[in-house]
MDTraj code that builds the backbone (N, CA, C; nanometers):
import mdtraj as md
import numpy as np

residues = "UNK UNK UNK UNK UNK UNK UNK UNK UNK UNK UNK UNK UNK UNK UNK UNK UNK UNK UNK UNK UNK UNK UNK UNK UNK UNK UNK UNK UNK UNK UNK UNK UNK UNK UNK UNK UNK UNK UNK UNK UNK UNK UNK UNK UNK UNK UNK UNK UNK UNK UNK UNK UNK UNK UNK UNK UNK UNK UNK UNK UNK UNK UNK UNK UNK UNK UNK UNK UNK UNK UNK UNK UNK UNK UNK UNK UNK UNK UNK UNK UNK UNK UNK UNK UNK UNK UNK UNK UNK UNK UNK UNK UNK UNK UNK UNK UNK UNK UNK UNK UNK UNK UNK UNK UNK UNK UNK UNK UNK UNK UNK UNK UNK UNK UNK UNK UNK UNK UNK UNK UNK UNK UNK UNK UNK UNK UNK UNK UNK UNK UNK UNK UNK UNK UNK UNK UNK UNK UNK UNK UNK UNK UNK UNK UNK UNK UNK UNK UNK UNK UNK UNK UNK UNK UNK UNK UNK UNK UNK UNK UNK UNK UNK UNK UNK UNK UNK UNK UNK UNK UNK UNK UNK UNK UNK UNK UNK UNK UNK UNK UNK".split()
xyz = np.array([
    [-3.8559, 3.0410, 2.6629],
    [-3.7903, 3.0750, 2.5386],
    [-3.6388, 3.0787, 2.5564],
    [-3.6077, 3.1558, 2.6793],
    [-3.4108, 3.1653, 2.6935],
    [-3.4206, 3.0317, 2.7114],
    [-3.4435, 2.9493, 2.7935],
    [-3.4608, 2.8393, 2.8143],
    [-3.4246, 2.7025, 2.7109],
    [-3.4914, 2.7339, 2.6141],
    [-3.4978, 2.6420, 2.4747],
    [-3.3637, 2.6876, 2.3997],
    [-3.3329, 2.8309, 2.3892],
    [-3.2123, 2.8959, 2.3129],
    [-3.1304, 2.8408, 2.4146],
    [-3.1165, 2.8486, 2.4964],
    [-2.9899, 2.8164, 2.6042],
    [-2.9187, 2.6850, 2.5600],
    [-3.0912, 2.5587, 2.5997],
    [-3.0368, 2.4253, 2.5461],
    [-2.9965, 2.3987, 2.4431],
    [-3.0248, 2.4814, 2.3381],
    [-2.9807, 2.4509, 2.2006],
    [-2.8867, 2.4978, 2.1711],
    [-2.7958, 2.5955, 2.1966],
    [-2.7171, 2.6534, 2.2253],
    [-2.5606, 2.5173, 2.2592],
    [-2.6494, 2.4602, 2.3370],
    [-2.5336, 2.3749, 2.4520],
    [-2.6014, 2.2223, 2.3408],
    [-2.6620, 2.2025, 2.3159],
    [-2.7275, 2.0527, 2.2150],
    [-2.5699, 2.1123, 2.0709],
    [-2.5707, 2.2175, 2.0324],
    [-2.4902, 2.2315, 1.8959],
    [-2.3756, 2.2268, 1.9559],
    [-2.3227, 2.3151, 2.0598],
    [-2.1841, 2.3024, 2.1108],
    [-2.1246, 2.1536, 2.1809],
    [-2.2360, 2.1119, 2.2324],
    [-2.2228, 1.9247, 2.2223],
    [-2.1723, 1.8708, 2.1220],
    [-2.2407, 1.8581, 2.0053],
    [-2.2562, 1.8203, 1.8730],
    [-2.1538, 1.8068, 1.8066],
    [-2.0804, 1.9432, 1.8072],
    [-1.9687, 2.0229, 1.7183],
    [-1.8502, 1.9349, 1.7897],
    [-1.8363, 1.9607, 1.9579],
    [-1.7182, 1.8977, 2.0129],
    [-1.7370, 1.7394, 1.9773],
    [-1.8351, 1.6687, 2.0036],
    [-1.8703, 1.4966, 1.9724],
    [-1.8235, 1.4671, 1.8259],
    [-1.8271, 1.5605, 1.7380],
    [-1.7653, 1.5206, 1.5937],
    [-1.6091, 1.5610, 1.6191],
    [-1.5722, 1.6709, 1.6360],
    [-1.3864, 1.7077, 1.6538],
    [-1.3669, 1.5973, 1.7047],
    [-1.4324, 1.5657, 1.8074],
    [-1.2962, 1.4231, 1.9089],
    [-1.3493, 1.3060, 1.8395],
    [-1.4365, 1.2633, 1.7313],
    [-1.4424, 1.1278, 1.6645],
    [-1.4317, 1.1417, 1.5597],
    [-1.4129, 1.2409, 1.4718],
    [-1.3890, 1.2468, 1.3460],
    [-1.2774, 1.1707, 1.2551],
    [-1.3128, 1.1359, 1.1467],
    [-1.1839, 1.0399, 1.0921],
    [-1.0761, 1.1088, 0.9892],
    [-0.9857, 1.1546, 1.0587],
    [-0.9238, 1.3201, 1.0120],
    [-0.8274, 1.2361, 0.9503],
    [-0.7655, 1.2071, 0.7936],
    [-0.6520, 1.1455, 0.7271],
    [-0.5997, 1.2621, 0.7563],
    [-0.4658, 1.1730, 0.8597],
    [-0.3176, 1.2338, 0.8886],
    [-0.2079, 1.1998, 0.8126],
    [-0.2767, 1.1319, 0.7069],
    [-0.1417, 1.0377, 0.5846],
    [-0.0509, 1.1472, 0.5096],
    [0.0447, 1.1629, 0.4942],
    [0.1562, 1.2385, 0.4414],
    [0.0985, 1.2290, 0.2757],
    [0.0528, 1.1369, 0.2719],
    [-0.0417, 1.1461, 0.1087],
    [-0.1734, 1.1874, 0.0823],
    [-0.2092, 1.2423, 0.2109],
    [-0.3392, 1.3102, 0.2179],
    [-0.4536, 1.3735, 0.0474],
    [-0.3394, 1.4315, 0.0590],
    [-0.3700, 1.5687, -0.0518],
    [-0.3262, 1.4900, -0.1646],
    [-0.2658, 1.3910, -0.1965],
    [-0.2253, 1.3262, -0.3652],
    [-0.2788, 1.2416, -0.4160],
    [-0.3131, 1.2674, -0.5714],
    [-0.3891, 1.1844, -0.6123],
    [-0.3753, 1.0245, -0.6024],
    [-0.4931, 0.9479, -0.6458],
    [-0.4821, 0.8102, -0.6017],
    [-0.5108, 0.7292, -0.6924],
    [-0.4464, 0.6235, -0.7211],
    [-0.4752, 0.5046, -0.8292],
    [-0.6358, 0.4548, -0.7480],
    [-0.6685, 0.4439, -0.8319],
    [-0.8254, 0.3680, -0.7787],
    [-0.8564, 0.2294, -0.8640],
    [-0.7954, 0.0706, -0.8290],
    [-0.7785, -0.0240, -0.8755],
    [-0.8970, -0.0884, -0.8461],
    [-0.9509, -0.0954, -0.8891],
    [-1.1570, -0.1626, -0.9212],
    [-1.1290, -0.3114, -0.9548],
    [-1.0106, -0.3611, -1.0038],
    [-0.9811, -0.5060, -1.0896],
    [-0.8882, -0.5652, -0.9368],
    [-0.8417, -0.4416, -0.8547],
    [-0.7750, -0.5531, -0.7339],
    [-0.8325, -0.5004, -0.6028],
    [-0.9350, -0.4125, -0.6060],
    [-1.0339, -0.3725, -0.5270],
    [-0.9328, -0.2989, -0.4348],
    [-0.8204, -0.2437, -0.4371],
    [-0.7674, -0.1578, -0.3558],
    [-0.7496, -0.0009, -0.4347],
    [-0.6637, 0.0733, -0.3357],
    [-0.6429, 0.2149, -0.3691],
    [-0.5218, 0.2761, -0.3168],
    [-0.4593, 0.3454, -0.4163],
    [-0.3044, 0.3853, -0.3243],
    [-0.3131, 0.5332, -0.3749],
    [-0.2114, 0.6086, -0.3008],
    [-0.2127, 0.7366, -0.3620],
    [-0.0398, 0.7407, -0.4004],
    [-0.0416, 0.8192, -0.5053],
    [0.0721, 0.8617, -0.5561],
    [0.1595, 0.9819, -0.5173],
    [0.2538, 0.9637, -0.4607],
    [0.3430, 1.0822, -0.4020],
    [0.3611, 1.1826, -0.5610],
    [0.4201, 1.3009, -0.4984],
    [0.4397, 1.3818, -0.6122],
    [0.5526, 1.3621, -0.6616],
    [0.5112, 1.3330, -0.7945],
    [0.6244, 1.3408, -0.9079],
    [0.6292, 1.2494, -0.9663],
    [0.5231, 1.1267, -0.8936],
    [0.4932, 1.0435, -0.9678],
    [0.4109, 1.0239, -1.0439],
    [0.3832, 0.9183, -1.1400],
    [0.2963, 0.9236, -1.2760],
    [0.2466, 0.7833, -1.2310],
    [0.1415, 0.7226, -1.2762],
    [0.0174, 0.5999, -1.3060],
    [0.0736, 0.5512, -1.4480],
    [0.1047, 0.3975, -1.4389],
    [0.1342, 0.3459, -1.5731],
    [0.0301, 0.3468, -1.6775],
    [0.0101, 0.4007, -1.8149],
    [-0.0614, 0.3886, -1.8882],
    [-0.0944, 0.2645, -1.9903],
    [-0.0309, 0.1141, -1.9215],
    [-0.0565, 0.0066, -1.9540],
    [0.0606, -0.0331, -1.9963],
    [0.1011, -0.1548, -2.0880],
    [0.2225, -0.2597, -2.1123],
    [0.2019, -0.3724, -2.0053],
    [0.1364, -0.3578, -1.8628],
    [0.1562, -0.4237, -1.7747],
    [0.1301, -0.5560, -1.7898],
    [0.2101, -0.6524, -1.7127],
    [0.1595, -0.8040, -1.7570],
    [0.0663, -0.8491, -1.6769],
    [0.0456, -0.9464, -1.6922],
    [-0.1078, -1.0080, -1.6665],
    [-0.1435, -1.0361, -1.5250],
    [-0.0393, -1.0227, -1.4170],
    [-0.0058, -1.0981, -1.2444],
    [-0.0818, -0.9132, -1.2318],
    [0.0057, -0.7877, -1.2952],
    [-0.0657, -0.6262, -1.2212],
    [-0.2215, -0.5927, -1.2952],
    [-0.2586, -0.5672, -1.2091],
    [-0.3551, -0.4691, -1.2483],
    [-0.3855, -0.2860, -1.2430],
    [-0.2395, -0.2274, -1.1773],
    [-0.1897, -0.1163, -1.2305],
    [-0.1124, -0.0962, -1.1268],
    [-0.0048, 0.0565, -1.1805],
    [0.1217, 0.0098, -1.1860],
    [0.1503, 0.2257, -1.1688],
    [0.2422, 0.2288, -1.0933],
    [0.2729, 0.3956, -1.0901],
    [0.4026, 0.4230, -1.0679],
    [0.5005, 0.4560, -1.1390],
    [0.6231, 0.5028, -1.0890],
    [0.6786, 0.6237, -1.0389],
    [0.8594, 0.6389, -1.0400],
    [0.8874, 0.8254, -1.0702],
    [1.0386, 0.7317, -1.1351],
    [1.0367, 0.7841, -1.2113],
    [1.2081, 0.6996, -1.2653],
    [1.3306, 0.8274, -1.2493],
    [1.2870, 0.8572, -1.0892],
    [1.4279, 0.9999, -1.0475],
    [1.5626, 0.9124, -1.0970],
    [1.6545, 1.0106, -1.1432],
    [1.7469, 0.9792, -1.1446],
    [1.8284, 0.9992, -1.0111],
    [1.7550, 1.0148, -0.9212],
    [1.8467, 1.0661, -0.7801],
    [1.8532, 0.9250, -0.6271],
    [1.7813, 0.8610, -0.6909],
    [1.7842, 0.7271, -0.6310],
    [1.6678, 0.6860, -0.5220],
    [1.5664, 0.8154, -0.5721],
    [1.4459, 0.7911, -0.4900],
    [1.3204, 0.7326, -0.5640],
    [1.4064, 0.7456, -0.6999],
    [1.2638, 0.6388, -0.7616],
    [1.2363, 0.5133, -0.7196],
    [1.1110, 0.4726, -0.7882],
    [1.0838, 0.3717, -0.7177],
    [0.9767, 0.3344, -0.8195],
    [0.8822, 0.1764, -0.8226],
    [0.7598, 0.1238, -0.8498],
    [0.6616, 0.0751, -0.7024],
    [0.5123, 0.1098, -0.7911],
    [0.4448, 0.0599, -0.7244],
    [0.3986, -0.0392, -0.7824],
    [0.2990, -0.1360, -0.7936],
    [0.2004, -0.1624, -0.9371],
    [0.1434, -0.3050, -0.7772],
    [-0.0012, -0.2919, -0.8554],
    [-0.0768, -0.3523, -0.7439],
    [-0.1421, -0.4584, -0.8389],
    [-0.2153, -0.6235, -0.7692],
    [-0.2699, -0.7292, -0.8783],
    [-0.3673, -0.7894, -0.7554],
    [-0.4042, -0.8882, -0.8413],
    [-0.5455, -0.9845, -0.7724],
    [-0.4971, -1.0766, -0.7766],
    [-0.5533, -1.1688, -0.6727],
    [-0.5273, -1.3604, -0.6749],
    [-0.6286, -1.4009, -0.6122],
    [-0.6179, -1.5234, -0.5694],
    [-0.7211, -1.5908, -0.5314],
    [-0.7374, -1.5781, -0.3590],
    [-0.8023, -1.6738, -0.2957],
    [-0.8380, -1.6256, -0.1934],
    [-0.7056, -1.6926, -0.0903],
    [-0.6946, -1.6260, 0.0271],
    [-0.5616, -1.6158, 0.0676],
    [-0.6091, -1.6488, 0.2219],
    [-0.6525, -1.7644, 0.3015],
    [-0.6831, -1.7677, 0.4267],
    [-0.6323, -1.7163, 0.5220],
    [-0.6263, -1.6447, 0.6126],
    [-0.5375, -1.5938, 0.6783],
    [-0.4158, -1.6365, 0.7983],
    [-0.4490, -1.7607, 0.8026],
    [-0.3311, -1.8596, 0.8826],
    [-0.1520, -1.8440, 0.7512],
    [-0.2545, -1.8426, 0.5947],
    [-0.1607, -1.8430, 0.5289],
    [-0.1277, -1.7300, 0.4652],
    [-0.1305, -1.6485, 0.5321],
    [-0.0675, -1.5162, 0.4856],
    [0.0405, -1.4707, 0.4642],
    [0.1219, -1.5144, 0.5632],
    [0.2400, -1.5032, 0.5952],
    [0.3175, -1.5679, 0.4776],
    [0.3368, -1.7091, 0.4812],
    [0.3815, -1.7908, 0.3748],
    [0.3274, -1.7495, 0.2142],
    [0.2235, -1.6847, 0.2178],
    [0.2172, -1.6819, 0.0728],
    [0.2707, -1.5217, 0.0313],
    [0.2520, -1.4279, 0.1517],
    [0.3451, -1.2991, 0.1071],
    [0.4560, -1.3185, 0.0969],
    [0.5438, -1.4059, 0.1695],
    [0.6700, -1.4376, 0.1537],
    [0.6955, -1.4916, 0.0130],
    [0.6179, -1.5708, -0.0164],
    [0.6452, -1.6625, -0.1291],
    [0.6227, -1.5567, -0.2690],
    [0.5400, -1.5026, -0.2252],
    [0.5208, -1.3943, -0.3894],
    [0.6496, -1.2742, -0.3696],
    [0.7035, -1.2674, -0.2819],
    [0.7888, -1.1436, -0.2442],
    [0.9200, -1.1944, -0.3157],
    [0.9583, -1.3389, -0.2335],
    [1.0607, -1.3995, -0.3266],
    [1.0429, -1.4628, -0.4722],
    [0.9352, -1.4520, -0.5191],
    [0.8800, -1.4867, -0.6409],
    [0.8924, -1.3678, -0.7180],
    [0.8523, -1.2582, -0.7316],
    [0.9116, -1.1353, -0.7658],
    [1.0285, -1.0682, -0.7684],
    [1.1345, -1.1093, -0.6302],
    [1.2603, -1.0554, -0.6658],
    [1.3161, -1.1635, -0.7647],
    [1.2672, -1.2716, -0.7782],
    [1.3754, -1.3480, -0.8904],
    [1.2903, -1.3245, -1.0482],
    [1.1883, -1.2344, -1.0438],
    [1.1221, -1.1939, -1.1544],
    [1.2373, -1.0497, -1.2004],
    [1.2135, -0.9668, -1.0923],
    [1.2483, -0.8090, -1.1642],
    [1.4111, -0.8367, -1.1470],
    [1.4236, -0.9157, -1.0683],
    [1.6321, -0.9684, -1.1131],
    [1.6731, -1.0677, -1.0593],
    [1.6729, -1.1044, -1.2246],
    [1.7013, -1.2946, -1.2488],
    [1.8302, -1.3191, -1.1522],
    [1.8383, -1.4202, -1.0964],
    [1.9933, -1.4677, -1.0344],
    [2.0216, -1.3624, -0.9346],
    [1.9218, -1.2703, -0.8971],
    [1.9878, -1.2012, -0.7841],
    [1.9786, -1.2641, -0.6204],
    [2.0310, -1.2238, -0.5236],
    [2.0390, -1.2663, -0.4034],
    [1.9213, -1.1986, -0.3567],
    [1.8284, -1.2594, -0.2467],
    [1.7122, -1.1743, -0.1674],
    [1.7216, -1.2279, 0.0128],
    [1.7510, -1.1049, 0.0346],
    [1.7946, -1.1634, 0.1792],
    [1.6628, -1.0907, 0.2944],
    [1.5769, -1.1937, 0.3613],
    [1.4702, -1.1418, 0.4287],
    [1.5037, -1.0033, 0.4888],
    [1.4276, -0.8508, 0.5429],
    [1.4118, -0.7728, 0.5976],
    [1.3324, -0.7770, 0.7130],
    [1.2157, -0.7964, 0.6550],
    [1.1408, -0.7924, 0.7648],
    [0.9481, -0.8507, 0.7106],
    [0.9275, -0.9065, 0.7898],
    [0.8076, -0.9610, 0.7983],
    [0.6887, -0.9710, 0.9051],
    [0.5998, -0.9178, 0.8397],
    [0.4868, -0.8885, 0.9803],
    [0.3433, -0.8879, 0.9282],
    [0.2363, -0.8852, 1.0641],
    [0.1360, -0.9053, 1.0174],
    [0.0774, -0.7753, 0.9766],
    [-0.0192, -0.7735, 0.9482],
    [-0.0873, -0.5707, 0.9231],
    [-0.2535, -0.6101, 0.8935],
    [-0.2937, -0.4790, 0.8786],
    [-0.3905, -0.5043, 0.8234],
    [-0.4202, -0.3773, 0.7022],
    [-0.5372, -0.3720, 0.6112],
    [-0.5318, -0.2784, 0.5093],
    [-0.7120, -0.2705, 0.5617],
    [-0.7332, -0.1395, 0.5721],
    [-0.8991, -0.1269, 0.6079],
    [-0.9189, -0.2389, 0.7325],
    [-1.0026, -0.2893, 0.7549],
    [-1.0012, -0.4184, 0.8474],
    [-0.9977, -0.4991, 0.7874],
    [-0.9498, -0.5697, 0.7026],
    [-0.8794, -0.6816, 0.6380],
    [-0.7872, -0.7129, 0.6767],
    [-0.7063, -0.9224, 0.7063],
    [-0.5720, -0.9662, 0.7681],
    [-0.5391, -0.9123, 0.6803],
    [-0.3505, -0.8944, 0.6419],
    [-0.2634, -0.8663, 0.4998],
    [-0.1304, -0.9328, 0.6127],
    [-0.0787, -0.9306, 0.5250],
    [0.1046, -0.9795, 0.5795],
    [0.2103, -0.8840, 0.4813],
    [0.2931, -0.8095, 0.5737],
    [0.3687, -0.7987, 0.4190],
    [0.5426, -0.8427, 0.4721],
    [0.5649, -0.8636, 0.3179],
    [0.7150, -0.9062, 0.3348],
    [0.7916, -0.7976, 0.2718],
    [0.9324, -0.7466, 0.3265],
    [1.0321, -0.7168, 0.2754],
    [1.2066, -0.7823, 0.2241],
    [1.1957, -0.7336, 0.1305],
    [1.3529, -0.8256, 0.0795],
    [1.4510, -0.7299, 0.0685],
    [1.5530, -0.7475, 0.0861],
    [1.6550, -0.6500, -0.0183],
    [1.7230, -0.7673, -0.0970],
    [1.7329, -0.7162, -0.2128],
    [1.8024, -0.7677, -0.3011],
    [1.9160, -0.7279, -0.4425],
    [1.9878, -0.8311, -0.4395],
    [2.1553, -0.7695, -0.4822],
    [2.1049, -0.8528, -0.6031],
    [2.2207, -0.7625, -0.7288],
    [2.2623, -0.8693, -0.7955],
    [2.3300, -0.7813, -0.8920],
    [2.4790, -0.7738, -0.9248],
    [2.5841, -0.6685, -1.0150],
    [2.4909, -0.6058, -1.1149],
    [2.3917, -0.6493, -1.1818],
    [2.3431, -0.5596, -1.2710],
    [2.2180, -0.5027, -1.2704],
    [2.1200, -0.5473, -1.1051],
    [2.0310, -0.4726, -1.0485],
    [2.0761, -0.3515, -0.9475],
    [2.1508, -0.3729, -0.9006],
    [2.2242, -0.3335, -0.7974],
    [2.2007, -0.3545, -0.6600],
    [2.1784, -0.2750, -0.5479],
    [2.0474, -0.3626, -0.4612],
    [1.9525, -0.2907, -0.3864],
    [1.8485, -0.3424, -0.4313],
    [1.6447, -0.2902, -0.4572],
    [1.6048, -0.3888, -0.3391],
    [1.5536, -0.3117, -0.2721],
    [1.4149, -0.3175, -0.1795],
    [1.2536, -0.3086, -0.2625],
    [1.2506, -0.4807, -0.2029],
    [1.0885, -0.5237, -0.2475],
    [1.0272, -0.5079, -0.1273],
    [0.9246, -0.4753, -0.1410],
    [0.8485, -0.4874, -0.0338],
    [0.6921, -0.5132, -0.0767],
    [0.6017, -0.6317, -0.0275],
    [0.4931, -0.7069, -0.0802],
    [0.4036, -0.7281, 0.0494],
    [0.2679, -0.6438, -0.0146],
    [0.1616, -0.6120, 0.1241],
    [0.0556, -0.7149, 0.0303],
    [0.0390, -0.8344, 0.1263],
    [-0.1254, -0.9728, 0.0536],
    [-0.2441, -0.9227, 0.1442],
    [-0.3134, -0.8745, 0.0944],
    [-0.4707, -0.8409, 0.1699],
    [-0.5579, -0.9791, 0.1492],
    [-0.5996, -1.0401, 0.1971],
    [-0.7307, -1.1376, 0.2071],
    [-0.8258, -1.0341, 0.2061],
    [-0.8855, -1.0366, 0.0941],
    [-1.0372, -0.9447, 0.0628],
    [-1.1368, -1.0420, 0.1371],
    [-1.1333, -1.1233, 0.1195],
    [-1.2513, -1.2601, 0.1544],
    [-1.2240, -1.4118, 0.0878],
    [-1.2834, -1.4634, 0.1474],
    [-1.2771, -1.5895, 0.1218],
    [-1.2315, -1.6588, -0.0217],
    [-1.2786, -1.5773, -0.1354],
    [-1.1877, -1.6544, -0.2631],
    [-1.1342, -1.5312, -0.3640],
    [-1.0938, -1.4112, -0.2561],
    [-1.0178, -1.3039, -0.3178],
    [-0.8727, -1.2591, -0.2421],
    [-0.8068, -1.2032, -0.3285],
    [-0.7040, -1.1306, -0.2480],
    [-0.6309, -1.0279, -0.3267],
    [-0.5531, -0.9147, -0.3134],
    [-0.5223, -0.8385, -0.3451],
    [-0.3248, -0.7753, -0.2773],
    [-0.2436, -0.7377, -0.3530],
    [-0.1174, -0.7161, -0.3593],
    [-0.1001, -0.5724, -0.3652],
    [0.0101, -0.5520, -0.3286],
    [0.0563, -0.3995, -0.3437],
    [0.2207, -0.4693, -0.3614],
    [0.2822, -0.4477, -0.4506],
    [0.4311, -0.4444, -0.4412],
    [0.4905, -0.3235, -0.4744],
    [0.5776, -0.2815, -0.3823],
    [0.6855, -0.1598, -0.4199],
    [0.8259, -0.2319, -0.4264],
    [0.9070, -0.1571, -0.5187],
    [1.0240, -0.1849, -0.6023],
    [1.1225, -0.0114, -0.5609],
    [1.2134, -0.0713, -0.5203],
    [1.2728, 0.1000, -0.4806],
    [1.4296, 0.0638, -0.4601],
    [1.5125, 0.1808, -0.4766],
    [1.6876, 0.1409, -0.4243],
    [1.6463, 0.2033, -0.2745],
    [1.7702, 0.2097, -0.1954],
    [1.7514, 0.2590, -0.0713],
    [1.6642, 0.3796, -0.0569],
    [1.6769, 0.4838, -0.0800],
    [1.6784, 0.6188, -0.1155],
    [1.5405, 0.6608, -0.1343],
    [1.4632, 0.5619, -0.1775],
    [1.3124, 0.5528, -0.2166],
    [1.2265, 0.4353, -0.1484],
    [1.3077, 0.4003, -0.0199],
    [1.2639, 0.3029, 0.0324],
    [1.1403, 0.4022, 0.1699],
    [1.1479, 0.5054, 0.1694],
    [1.0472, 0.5878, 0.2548],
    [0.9325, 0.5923, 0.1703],
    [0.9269, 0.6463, 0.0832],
    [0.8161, 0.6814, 0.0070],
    [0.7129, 0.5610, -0.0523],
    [0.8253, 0.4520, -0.0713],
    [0.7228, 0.3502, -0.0738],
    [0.6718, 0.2935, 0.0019],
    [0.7462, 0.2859, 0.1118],
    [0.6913, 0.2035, 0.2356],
    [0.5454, 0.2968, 0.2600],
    [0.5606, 0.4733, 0.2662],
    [0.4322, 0.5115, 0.2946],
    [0.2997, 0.5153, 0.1804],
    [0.3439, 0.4456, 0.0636],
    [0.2191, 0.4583, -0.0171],
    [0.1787, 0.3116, 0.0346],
    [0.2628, 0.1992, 0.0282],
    [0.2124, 0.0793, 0.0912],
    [0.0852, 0.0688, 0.2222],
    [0.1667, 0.1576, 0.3236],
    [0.1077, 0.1978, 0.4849],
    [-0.0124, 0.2570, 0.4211],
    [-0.0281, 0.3411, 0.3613],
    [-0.1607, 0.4201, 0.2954],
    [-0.2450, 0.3915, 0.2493],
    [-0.2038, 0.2375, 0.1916],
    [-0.3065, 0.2045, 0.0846],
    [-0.5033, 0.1810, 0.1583],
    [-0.6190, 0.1545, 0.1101],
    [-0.7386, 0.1284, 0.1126],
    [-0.8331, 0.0483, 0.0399],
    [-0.9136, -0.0443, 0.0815],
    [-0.9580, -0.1011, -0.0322],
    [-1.1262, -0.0289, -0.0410],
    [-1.1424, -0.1142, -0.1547],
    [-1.1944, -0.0163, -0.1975],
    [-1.3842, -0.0815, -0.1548],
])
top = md.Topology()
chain = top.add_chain()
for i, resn in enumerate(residues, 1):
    res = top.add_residue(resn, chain, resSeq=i)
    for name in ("N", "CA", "C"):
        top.add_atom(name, md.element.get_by_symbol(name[0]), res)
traj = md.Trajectory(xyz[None], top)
């Protein structure tokens, strides 16, 4: 009988330690904030505080969209969309290409000078993302930054953030955060 209590004893205290050291504990600084849950681009981001989820206007490339319009220079956009399927040799080239395709969307005639470009992944999915900064006298100059997930073979999915310097942390970590779904 001590015998059986003993082992079981040491079978739960096994148990308990085997889950602490493998457990999948979110250490994300967005832990605790709510999250866009995009079903139309099969991903998920969470929203820092103070920000709001667009309640539509959006055009037809997003499938949703979350800002904070601070006046203190930490606002920023998110807004996430779907495309087609994105092989992963061409990842690179086509995040680039939608990254600079977007800064000459949100400001016409502005300058976009590469940042930085790399591979990533979102869940175990390839993604690539690109960063720009970009000038132009009446944008002023905004950091894009554009994460392409290859969902599979004839899907893919976007995250773009839109930010001045100042709000270039907060987006980068809802980007880093994101999940599909």
């Amino acid at each position: 009988m001590v015998v059986g209590l003993v082992a079981l004893v040491l079978l739960l205290v096994g148990g308990t330690t085997a889950w602490w050291l493998t457990r999948d504990e979110d250490r994300s600084q967005l832990a605790d904030q709510p999250r866009v849950v995009d079903e139309k681009a099969g991903i998920s981001y969470a929203i820092p505080e103070g920000w709001e989820r667009s309640k539509g206007g959006l055009i037809d490339a997003f499938t949703s969209a979350a800002d904070n319009k601070s006046g203190d220079g930490k606002g920023g956009s998110i807004m996430a969309g779907r495309a087609g399927g994105v092989p992963q040799p061409k990842l690179r080239y086509e995040a680039e290409r939608a990254a600079s395709s977007n800064a000459e969307f949100f400001c016409p005639d502005g300058t976009s000078t590469p940042q930085e470009s790399r591979a990533t992944t979102v869940g175990d999915r390839p993604a690539h993302t690109a960063v720009l900064k970009v000038a132009h006298p009446d944008c002023g100059t905004l950091y894009l930054r554009m994460t392409l997930v290859s969902l599979d073979d004839s899907r893919s999915a976007f995250l773009l953030g839109l930010t001045e310097q100042q709000g270039r942390e907060q987006v980068d970590r809802v980007l880093e955060d994101a999940s599909l779904l």
